[in-house]
C-alpha positions in Angstrom: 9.0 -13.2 -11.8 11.5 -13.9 -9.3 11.8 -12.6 -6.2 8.5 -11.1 -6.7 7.3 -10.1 -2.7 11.0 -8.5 -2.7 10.7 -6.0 -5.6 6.7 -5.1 -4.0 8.4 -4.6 -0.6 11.7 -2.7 -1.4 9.2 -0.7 -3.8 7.0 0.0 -0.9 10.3 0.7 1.6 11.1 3.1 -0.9 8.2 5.2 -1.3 7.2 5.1 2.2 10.9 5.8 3.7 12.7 7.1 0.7 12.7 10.3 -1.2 9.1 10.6 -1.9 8.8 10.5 2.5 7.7 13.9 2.3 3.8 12.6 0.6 3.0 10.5 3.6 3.2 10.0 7.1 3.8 6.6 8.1 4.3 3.6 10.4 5.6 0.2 9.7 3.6 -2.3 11.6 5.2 -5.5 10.5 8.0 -6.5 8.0 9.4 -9.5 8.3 9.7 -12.7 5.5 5.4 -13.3 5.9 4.9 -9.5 5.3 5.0 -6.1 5.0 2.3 -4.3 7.0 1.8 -0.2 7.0 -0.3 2.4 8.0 -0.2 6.0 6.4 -1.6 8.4 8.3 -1.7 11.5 5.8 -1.1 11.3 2.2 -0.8 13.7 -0.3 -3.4 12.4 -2.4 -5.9 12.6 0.1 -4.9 16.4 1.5 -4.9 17.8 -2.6 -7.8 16.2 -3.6 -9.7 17.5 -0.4 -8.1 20.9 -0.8 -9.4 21.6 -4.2 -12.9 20.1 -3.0 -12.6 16.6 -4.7 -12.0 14.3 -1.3 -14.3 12.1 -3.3 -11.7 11.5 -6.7 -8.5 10.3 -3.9 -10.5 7.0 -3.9 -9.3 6.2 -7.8 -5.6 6.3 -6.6 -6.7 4.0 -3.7 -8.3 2.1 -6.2 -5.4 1.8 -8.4 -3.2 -0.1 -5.7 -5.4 -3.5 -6.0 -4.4 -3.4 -10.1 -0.8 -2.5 -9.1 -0.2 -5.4 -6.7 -2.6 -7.3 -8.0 -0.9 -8.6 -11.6 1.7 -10.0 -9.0 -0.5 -12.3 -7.2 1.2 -15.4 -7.6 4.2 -13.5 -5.1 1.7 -11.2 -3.2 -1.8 -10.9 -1.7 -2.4 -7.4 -1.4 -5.2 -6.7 2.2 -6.6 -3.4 3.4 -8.6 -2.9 6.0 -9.1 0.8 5.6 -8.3 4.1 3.7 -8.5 7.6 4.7 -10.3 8.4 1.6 -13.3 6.0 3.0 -13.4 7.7 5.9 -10.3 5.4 7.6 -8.1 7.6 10.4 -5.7 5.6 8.2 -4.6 3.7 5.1 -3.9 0.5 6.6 -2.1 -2.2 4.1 -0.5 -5.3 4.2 1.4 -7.5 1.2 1.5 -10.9 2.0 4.3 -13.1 0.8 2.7 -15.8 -1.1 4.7 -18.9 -0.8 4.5 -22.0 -3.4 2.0 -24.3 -1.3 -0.6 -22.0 -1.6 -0.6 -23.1 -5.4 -0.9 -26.3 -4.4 
């Protein structure tokens, strides 16, 4: 897929500073041509689950990310270092910009 790091970012720019802004609180830590670094400091996922008594369950959308950005690993290494849903004070992610010579 070409351009495969710039369709995960703008996706990401969109849901983090687009119309869906509302879900999450959020800081941008790094985006640049290496990578795209963020931290969300409350998501909606997290605050519903908890508020119907299912903290537990948010950890299957967190979950879901790695299969999301994974299938594109040839264009994107997907790192976190922490969720709030396992017990993070934030969901901290970065998508790395895989270039060609780490194929090599």
């Amino acid at each position: 897929m070409p351009n495969g790091y710039k369709i995960v970012r703008q996706s990401l720019v969109d849901d983090l500073e687009g119309e869906k802004k509302v879900c999450w609180e959020t800081e941008i830590l790094q985006d640049d041509d290496s990578g795209f670094t963020y931290e969300i400091s409350r998501c909606l996922y997290f605050d519903t689950c908890k508020e119907h008594g299912y903290a537990e369950f948010c950890k299957v959308f967190c979950n879901h990310d790695w299969y999301a950005y994974g299938v594109l690993k040839h264009h994107s290494r997907f790192i976190r270092k922490s969720t709030i849903a396992e017990d993070g004070t934030v969901c901290h992610d970065t998508i790395e910009k895989v270039t060609e010579k780490h194929f090599l």
